[in-house]
Structure formats: C-alpha cells, structure tokens
C-alpha positions as CSV (number, residue, x, y, z in Angstrom):
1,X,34.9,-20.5,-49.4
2,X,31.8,-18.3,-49.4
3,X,30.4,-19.4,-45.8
4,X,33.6,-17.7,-44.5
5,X,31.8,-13.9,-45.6
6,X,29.4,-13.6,-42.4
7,X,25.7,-14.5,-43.3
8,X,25.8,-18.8,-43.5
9,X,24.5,-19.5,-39.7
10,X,21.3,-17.0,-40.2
11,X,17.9,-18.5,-40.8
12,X,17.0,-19.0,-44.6
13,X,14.2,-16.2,-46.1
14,X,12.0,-16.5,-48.7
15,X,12.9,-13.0,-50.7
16,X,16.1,-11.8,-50.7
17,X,18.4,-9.1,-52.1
18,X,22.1,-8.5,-53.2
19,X,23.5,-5.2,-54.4
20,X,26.9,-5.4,-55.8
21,X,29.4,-2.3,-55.6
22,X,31.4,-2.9,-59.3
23,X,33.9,-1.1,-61.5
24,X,31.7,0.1,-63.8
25,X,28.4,0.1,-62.0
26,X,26.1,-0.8,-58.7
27,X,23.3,-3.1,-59.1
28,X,20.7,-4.8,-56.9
29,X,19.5,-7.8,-57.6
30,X,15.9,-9.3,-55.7
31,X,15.1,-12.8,-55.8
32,X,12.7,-15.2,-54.2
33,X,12.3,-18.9,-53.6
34,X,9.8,-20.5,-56.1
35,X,9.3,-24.5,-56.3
36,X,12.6,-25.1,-55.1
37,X,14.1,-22.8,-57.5
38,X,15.3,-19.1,-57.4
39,X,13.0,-16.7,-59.0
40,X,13.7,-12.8,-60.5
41,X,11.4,-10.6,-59.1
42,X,13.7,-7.1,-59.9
43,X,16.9,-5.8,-61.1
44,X,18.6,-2.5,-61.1
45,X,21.8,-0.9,-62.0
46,X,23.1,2.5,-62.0
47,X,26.5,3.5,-64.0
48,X,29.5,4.8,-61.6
49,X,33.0,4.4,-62.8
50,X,34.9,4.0,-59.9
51,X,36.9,1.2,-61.5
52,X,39.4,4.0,-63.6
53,X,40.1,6.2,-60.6
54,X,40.7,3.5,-58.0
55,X,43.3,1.8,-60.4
56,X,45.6,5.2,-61.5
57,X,45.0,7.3,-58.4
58,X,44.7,4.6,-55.4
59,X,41.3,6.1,-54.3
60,X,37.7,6.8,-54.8
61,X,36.9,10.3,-54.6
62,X,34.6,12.1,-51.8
63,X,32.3,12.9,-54.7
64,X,32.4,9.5,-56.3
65,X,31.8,7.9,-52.6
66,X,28.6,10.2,-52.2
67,X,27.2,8.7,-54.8
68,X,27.8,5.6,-53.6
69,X,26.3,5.8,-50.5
70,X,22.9,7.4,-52.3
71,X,22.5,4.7,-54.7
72,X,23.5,1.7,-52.5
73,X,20.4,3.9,-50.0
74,X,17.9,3.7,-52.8
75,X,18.5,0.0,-53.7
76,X,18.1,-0.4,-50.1
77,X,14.9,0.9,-50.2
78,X,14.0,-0.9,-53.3
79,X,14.7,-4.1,-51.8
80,X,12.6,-3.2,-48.9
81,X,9.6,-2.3,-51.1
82,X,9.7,-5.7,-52.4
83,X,10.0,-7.3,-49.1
84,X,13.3,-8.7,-48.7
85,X,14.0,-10.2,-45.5
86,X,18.1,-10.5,-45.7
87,X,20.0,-7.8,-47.9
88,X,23.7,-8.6,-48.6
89,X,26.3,-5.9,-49.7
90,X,29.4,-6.6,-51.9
91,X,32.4,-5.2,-53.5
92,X,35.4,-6.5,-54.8
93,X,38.5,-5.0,-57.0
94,X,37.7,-1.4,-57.4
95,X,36.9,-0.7,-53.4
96,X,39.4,-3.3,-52.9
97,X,42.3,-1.8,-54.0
98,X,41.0,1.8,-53.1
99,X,43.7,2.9,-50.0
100,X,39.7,4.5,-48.5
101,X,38.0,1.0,-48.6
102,X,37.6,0.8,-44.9
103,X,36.2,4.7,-44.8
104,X,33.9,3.9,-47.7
105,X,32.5,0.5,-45.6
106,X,31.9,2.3,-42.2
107,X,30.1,5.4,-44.5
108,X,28.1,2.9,-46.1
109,X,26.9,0.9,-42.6
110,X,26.6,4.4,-41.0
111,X,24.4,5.6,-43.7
112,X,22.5,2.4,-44.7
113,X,22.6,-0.2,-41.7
114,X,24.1,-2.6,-44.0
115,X,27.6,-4.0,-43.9
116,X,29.8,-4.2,-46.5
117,X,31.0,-7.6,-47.7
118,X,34.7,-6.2,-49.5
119,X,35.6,-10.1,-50.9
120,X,38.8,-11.2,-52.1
121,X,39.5,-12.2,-56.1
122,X,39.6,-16.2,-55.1
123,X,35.9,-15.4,-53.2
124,X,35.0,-13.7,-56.0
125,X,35.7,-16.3,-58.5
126,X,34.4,-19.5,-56.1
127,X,31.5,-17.5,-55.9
128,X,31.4,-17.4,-59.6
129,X,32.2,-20.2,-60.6
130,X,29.8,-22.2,-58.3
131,X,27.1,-19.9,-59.6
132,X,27.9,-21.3,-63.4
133,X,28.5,-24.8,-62.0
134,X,25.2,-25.3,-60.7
135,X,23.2,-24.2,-63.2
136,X,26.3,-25.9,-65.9
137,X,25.2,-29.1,-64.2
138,X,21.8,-28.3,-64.0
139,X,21.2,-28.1,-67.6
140,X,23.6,-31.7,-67.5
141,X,26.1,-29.8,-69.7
142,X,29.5,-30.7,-68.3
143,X,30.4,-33.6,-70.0
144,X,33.2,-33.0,-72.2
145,X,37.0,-30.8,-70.6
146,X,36.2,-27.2,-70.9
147,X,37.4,-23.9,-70.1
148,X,36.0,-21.7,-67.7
149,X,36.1,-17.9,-67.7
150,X,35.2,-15.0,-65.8
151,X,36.0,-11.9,-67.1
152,X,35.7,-9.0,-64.8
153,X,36.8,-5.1,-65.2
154,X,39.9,-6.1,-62.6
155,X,40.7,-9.4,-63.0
156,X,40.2,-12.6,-65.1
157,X,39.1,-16.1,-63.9
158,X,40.2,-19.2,-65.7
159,X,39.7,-22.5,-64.7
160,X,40.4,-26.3,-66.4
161,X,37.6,-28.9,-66.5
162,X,38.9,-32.2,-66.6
163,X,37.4,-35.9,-65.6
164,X,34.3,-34.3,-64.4
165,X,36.6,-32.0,-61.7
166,X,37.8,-28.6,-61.9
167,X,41.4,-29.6,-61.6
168,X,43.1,-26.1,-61.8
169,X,42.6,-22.4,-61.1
170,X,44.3,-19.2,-62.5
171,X,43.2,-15.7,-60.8
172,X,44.9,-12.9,-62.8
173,X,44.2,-9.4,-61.4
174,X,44.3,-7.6,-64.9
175,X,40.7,-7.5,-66.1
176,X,38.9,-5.5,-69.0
177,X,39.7,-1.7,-67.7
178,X,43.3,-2.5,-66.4
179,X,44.0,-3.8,-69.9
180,X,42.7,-0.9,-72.0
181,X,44.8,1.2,-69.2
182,X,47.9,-0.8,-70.7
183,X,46.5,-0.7,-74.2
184,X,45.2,2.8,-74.6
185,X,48.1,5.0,-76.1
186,X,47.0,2.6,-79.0
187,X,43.7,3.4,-78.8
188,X,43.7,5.9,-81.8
189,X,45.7,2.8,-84.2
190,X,42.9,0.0,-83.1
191,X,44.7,-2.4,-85.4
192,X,47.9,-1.6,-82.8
193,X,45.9,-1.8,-79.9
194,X,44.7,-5.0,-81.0
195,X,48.1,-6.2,-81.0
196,X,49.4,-4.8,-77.5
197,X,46.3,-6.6,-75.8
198,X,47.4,-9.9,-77.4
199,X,50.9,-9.2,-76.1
200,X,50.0,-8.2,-73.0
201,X,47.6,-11.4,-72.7
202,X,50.5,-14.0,-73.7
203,X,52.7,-12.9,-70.6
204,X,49.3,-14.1,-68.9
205,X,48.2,-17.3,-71.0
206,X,52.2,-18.5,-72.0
207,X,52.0,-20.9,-69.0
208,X,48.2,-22.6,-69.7
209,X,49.1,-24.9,-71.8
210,X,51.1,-26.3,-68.9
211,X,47.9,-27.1,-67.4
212,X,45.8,-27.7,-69.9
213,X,43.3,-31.2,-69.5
214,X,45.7,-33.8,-71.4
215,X,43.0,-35.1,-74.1
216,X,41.0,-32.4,-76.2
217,X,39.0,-29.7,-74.6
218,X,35.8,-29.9,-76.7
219,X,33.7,-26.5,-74.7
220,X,34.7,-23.0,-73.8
221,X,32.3,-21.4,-71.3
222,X,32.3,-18.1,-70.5
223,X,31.0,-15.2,-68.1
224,X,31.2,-11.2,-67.3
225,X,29.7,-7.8,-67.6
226,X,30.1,-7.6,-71.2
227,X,28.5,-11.0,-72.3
228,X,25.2,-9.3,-72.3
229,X,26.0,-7.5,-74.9
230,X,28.3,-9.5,-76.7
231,X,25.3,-12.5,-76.9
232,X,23.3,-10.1,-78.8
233,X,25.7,-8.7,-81.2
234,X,27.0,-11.6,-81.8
235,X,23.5,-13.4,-82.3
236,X,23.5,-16.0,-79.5
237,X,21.7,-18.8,-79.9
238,X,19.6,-18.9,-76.2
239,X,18.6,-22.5,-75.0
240,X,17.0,-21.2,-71.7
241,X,19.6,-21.5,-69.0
242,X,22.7,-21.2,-71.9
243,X,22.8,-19.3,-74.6
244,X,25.6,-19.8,-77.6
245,X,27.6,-18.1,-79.3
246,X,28.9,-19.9,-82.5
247,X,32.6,-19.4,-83.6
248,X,32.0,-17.7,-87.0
249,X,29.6,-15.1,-85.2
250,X,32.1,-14.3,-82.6
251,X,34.8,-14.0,-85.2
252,X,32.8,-11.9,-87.6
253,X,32.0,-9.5,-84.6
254,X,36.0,-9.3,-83.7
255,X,36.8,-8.5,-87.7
256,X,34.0,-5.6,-87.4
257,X,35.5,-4.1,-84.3
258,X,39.1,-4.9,-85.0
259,X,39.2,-2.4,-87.5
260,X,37.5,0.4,-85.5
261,X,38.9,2.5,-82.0
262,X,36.4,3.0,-78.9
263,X,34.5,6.2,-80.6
264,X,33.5,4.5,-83.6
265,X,32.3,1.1,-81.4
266,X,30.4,3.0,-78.9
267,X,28.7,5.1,-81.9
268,X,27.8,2.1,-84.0
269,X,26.3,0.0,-81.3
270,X,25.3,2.5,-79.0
271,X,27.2,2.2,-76.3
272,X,29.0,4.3,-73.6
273,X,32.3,4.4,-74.3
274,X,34.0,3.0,-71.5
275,X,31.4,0.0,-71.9
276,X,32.9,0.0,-75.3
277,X,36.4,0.0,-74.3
278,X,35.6,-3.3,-71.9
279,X,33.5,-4.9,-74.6
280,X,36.7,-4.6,-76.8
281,X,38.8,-6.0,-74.4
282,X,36.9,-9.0,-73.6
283,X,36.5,-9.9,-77.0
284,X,40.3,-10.3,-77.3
285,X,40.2,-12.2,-74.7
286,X,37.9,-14.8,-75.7
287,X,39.3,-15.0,-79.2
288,X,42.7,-15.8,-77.5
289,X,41.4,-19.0,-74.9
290,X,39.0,-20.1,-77.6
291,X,42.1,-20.6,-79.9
292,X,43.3,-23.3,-76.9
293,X,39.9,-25.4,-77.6
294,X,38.4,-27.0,-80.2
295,X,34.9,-25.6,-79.2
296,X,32.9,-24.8,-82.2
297,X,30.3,-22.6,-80.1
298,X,30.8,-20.4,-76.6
299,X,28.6,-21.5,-74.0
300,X,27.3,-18.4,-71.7
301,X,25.4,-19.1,-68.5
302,X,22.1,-17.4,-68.2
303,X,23.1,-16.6,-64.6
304,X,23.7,-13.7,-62.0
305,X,27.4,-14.3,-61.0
306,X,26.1,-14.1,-56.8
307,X,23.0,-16.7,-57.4
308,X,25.3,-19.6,-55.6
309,X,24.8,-16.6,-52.4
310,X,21.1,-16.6,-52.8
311,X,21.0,-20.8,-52.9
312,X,23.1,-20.4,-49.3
313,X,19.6,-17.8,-48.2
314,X,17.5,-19.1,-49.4
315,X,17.9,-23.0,-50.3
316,X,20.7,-23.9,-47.6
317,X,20.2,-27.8,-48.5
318,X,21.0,-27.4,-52.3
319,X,23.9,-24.8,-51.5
320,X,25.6,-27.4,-49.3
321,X,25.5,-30.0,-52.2
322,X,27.3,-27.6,-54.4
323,X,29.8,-26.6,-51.5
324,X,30.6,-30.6,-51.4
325,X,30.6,-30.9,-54.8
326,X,33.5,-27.7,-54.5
327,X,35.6,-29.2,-51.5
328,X,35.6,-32.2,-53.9
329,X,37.5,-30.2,-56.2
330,X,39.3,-28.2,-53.8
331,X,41.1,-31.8,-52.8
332,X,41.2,-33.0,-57.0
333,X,43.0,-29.3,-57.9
334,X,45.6,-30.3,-54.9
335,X,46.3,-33.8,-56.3
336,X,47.3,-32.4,-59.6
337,X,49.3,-29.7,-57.8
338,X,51.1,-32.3,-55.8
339,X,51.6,-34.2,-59.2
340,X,53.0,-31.1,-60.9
341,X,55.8,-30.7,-57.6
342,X,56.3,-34.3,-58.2
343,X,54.8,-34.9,-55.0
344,X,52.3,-37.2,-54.9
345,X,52.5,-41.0,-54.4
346,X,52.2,-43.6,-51.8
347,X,53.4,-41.8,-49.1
348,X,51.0,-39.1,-49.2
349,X,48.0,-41.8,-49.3
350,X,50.2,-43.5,-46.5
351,X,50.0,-40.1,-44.4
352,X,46.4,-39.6,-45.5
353,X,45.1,-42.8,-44.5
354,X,46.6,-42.3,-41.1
355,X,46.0,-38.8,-40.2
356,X,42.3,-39.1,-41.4
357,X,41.9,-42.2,-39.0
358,X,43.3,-40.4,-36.2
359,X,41.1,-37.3,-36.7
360,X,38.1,-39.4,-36.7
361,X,39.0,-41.1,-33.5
362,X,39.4,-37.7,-32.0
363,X,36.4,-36.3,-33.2
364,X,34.5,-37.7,-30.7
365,X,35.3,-35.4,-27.9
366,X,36.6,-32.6,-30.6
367,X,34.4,-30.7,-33.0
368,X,36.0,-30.6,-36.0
369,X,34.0,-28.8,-38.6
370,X,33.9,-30.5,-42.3
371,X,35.9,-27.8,-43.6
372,X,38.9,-28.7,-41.2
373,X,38.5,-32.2,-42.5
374,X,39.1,-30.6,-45.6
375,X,42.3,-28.4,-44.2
376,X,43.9,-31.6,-42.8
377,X,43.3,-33.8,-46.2
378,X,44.8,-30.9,-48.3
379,X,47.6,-30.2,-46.3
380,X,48.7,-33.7,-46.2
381,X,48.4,-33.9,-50.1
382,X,50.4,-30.7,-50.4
383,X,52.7,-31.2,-47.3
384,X,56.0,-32.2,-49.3
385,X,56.1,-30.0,-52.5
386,X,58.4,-27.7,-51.5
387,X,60.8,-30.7,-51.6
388,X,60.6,-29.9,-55.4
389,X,62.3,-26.4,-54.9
390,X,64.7,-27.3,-51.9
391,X,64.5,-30.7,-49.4
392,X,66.0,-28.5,-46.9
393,X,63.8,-27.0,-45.0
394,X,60.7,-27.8,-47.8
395,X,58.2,-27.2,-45.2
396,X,59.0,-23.7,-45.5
397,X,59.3,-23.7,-49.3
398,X,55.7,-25.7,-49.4
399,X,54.0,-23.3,-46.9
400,X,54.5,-20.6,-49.8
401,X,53.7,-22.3,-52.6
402,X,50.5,-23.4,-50.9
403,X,49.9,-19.3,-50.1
404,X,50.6,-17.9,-53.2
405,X,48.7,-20.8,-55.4
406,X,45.1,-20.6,-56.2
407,X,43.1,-23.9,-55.8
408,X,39.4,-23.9,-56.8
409,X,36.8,-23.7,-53.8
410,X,39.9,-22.1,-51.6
411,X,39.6,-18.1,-50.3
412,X,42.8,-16.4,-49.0
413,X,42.3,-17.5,-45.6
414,X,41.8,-21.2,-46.3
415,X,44.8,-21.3,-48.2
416,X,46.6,-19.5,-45.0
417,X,45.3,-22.1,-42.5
418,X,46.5,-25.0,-44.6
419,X,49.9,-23.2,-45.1
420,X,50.1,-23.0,-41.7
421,X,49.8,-26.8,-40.7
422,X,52.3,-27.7,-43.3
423,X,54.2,-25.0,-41.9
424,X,54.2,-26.9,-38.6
425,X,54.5,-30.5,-39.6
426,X,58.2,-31.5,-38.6
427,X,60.8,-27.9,-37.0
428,X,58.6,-25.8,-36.2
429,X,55.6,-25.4,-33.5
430,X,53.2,-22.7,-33.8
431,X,53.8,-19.0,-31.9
432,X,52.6,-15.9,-31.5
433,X,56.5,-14.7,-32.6
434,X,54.6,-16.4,-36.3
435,X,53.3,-13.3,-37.5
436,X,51.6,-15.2,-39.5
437,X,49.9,-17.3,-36.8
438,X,49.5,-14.3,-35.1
439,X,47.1,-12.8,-37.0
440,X,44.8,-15.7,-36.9
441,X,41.9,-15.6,-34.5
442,X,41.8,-17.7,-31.2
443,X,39.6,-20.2,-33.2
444,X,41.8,-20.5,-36.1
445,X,45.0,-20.6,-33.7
446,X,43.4,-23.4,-31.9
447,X,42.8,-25.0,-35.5
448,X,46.1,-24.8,-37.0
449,X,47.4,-26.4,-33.7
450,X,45.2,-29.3,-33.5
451,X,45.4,-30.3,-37.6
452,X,49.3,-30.0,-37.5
453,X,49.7,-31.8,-34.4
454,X,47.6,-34.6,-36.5
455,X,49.1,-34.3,-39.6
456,X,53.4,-34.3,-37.6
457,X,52.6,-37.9,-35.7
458,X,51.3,-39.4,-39.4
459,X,53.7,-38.4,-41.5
460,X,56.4,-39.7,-37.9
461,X,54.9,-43.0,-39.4
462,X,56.4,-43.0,-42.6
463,X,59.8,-41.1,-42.2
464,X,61.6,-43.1,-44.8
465,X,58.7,-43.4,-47.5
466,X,58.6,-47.0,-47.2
467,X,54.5,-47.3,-45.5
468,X,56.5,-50.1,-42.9
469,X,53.4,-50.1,-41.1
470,X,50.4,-51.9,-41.8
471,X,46.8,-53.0,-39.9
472,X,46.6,-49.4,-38.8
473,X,43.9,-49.2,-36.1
474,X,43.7,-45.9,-33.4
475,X,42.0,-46.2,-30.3
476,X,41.2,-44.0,-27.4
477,X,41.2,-44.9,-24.1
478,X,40.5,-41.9,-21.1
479,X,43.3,-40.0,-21.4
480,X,45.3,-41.8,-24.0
481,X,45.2,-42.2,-27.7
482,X,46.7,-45.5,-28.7
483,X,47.9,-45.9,-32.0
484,X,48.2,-50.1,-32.9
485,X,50.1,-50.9,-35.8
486,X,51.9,-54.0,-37.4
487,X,55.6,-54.1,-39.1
488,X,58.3,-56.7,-39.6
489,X,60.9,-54.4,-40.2
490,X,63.3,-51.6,-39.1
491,X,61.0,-48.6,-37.8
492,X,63.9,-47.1,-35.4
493,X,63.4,-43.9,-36.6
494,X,59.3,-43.8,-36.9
495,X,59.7,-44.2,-33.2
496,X,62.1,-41.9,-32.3
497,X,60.1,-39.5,-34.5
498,X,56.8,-40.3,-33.3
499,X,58.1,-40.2,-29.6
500,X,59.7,-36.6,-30.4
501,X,56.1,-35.2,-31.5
502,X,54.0,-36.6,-28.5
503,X,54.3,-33.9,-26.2
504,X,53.3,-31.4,-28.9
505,X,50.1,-33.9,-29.0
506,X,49.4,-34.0,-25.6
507,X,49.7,-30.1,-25.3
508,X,47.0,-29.4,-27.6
509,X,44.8,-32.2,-27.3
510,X,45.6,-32.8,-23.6
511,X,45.8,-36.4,-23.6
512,X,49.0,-38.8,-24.1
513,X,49.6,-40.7,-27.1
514,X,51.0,-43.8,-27.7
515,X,52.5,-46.0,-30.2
516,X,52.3,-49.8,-30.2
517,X,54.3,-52.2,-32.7
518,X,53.3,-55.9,-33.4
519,X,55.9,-57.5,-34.5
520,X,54.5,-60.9,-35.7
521,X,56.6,-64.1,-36.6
C-alpha cells in the first residue's frame, strides 16, 4: 500500500505539495486543508517527453535530466512560496524503467533536498484508484458493477467492481505512448492504425471477460492524462466532482478522429502532437472496455490521481478509513482468486478461524501491525492454489502465483511478504540461502517468520480437509501457548503434524506450544 513510500509516521500539515515526474510532463500540485476537505490553492506543469526516450533507448539523456532537475527546483520553490510544509516527489514508468533512475534520484536530492519517491505500477494504481474511490463514494456513486480505468502513457489500470468490492485487478505495462510505439508505422493509414491498436489491445482484454462481475455492469469510469481534454471535446456533462461523457459524444469524437493521422488531430484541435498521439490512443481504448458494459455515459472523476497522498498529510483520520476500506478489498480480490484456483472452501475458513485466534492470543506480548493481520488472513486464503497447477509441492506453485498476481490495495512488496509465508507453511523454513528472504529487511524477515510459523500449526489442524476439531479456544500461559480443542475422531495425523511444527514455533516466538484433545463421550 501507499504507507509503505516513506512519509505515513510524519506529523500532518496544513498546506502541502506533490510534484509528479511523468512521461509526458512534470507537474506540481499545492493543496491545503479546508473544513475537513482538501482545497487547490496552485497547479503547474511543464511539457518534457522523457516517456519516448526511456522506452526505445533504456535511458533519459544528460540533457533531458538537466531539465529535470531545473523544473522539479522551480516547483520547489513554488511550493515554498505558498507555504508548504511537507513536499513529496514522484515518478513512476518513464524513470522507472530508465537503466539511470538511481543517478537521476541522487541528482535530484543533491540539487533539491527532496527525495525521490520512484513507485511501482501496483503503487501507482492503489494510489489511483483510492484517489477515485473516495471521492466515487463521496459523491455515493458506486452503486451499480463498474469498470475502473486508469490510463497512463506506460501502463493501463483496470479493475472490476462487484457487490460493493473491487474484486479484481489487471496492471498492464503498455500505456498510451508504448502503444502508438507499436502502432506507428500505421500512423500515415489512420484507418490501419486504428486497426493495429485494437489488435494489439485484444492480446490484452481476450482474458476480461473471465473476470468480469457475473450480472450486468451498468458504469464505466475512467481516468488519465488525456481525459482533460477528451471531457471537453467530447462535451462532458460536469456534475461537480464527475463529469460525463455520454456514449454518442464519445463515439462521434472517435468517427472524427478515426479518419484522420496525428498531424491532422493535433492541427484541428490544437494540440502538440505527441498529446495527440496519446489522446488517440486512449480513445481506442475506451471505446474497446466500454463495448464490455452496458454504460450509456463515462463517468470521469474530477480528481488529481495523488489526492488519496494529500488525505494521508494532511487528513490522516479520513486516509485510514479509505486504507480499511482497501484491505477490505485486498482480502475480497483474494477470495475470488482462491475461487478461480478452485481453492476456497471450508478448509480455508477452518485455517482462518484458527490462525487468526492464535495471532490474537499472541498479540499480547507481540506487536503485530494491522497490515500483518492482513498478510496472515491473505495468505491463508491463497495458501493452497497452487494445488490447482500441481499438489506436489503447491506451496511452491502458490508462492508464484501469489508474486506475479495483482490484488487491489497490494504493492510489490506486500505481495512478496505474503508469498513468502505460504512459501513456508509445510517443507520449507525460512533462510538466508532464500534469496528471496534474503533481500527482505530484519523487520520483514522477523515478519515472514512469525506469520508462517502461525499460519504451518493452523493449517497442522486440518491436514485431511475434514475441520475434526471443534470448540477451538488458545490460551497462553508464561511460556506456553496452549491450544484446547475438542474431536471424536481420528486426528493421528493433526498431531503428528502439529507436533512436527512446534519447534519452528518455539524458535521464533520463544515459547512452547501445545496441543490438547478432549475427547468427550
């Protein structure tokens, strides 16, 4: 999640500023508290493509990275002029993916004092998408399924809203630019080019309807640089927070630009011509993922995509209830995973019950933060679908599935730590010869350790799927962690189990543990 970037545990302020390091441009955006509320006090931007080079040549050029540094210097001093007390410095896929990121970040603290935030594309899109959730729920629009969209010049952000949850997550790292890229021998035959980005998009979109919400998705919401422009020439209708675009205006904008190449766009509405070439692109896009809806308008957020980052500066209280709201659909997104691996049932609620009653127990003389809580639920929801590709070593098979998937309110990281205590639950104990727990930080290690060492004596509890134990009730005594529980039946090997993962328990928590059966009449 966001609080994992650096700036969460700092005192809120009352003005604050972002400046955002993008393909296409850098702007800085200053904002202050009013009546419990965020308020625009100035916004800037300056044009710099650096989204082109870094994509065909691996790296931003000295030159380019001059002019970095002097307009991220001048924002800086913008930002001061209107009294900002915190200023917060972001980039994402064009720095990114540039092999002279990390030269380009110490330049930038050398030169300006500031540090540069360089977020992953699942930060980026939670960071997004919270932005358009709260002011989605604000305005008490999210009552029917919808789709969600970021469009960005790297990548593209699409999301399913189902049941009042965001129940699935797509990051595709091909956005506006790397698409023309693909599409732009066509560029002079717009009717071809046309018809190469809509091929290009279906080896993207083929799988959605996999995922789509099962009854009829009535709204189609969507975000990026371009809907700025696209809201006027399309003649939004603006409500205020949303503004909407209806289906015939969108479609009578794509028929006036389908026939025309960059040049001509760029003339007509006046338009740089690489603003054109995005503004193209995204319109494809939208046409394609509002032909999976039944939407007759597009709903665009009034917002700016970082305003969930000044809510966490500025109004701490209301960004927690949004991060809740998230975690919420962190743990719904995993269900339906689970389902899909044909995973879930009751011996994942068996295991959940269990392992969360133990954690609570322990948290009494153990710390545990509220998004470890959240690690340990996910991973036991997740822990078995790797059984779907292999039931031989699945814990393996499940540990990459959980890496390589993207779940909603999840960054990179998150997703590691919780592939790492599935990793863990059964074989395997966690080592520094894990390269993988190896690169984790002495808090993280100890983390991983702790949740999997919960997570291996639940699931010892229900080896054979069969929940033989019942009444569950964990006690701790000085020294020992008794866990009480009632069965009738066979539970041979739940014991033998159980008894195999104590002394991985007592290692990291460093007290015994200890299983007691009543057997009743």
């Amino acid at each position: 999640m966001i609080n994992e970037i650096g700036w969460y545990r700092m005192n809120s302020v009352k003005i604050g500023s972002i400046i955002y390091i993008g393909s296409t441009e850098i702007t800085a955006t200053i904002k202050q508290i009013k009546k419990n509320g965020l308020q625009l006090v100035e916004k800037a931007s300056h044009s710099i493509g650096i989204g082109k080079e870094a994509f065909e040549t691996g790296k931003i050029s000295s030159e380019k990275v001059d002019r970095i540094v002097e307009i991220v210097s001048n924002f800086k001093q913008l930002s001061l002029e209107y009294g900002a007390e915190r200023i917060v410095l972001f980039a994402s896929t064009a720095i990114r993916e540039s092999e002279n990121k990390y030269y380009i970040r110490d330049r930038l603290y050398q030169e300006t004092g500031i540090v540069l935030e360089i977020v992953s594309d699942s930060e980026l899109k939670n960071i997004i998408f919270m932005s358009n959730l709260k002011v989605l729920k604000d305005a008490d629009y999210l009552k029917n399924n919808a789709i969600i969209t970021f469009i960005g010049s790297g990548n593209l952000g699409i999301a399913f809203y189902e049941d009042m949850s965001i129940n699935f997550l797509q990051n595709i790292l091909i956005g506006t630019i790397k698409l023309y890229e693909i599409a732009k021998n066509a560029d002079k035959y717009s009717d071809k080019m046309n018809i190469m980005v809509k091929e290009q998009l279906y080896t993207y979109f083929n799988f959605l309807p996999t995922f789509l919400p099962k009854s009829n998705i009535k709204d189609f919401i969507v975000t990026g640089r371009t809907l700025d422009t696209l809201k006027v020439l399309c003649h939004a209708d603006d409500k205020g927070d949303i503004s909407f675009i209806s289906k015939p205006g969108l479609e009578d904008f794509y028929n006036e630009i389908v026939a025309l190449n960059a040049d001509s766009i760029a003339i007509k509405y006046d338009l740089n011509r690489e603003f054109a070439n995005e503004l193209v692109i995204a319109t494809i896009v939208i046409e394609n993922l509002l032909e999976m809806t039944e939407a007759e308008t597009i709903a665009v957020p009034n917002i700016f995509f970082f305003d969930i980052v000044f809510y966490e500066m500025m109004l701490p209280k209301l960004y927690e209830e949004i991060r809740t709201l998230f975690y919420g659909y962190a743990i719904e997104s995993s269900k339906k995973l689970a389902q899909m691996y044909k995973s879930y049932g009751k011996h994942i609620e068996f295991v959940e019950e269990v392992a969360s009653a133990i954690l609570k127990k322990l948290s009494k003389n153990n710390r545990f933060k509220e998004k470890e809580i959240i690690y340990l639920k996910i991973a036991v929801i997740l822990h078995n679908i790797g059984k779907y590709i292999n039931p031989d070593k699945h814990y393996l098979h499940s540990s990459y599935i959980i890496q390589k998937t993207d779940i909603i309110g999840l960054s990179e990281q998150d997703r590691m730590m919780i592939s790492l205590i599935v990793k863990y639950q059964s074989y395997l104990l966690p080592s520094e010869k894990d390269e993988e727990y190896a690169q984790l930080s002495p808090v993280e290690k100890i983390s991983v350790s702790k949740l999997s060492a919960v997570l291996r004596l639940a699931d010892a509890l229900d080896k054979n799927y069969s929940q033989k134990f019942k009444n569950i009730h964990i006690k701790q005594q000085k020294g020992l962690l008794v866990v009480e529980v009632e069965s009738k039946t066979n539970t041979y090997i739940e014991q033998i189990k159980f008894n195999e993962y104590c002394d991985f328990f007592k290692e990291v928590f460093g007290i015994e543990v200890k299983l007691v059966i009543k057997r009743g009449i």
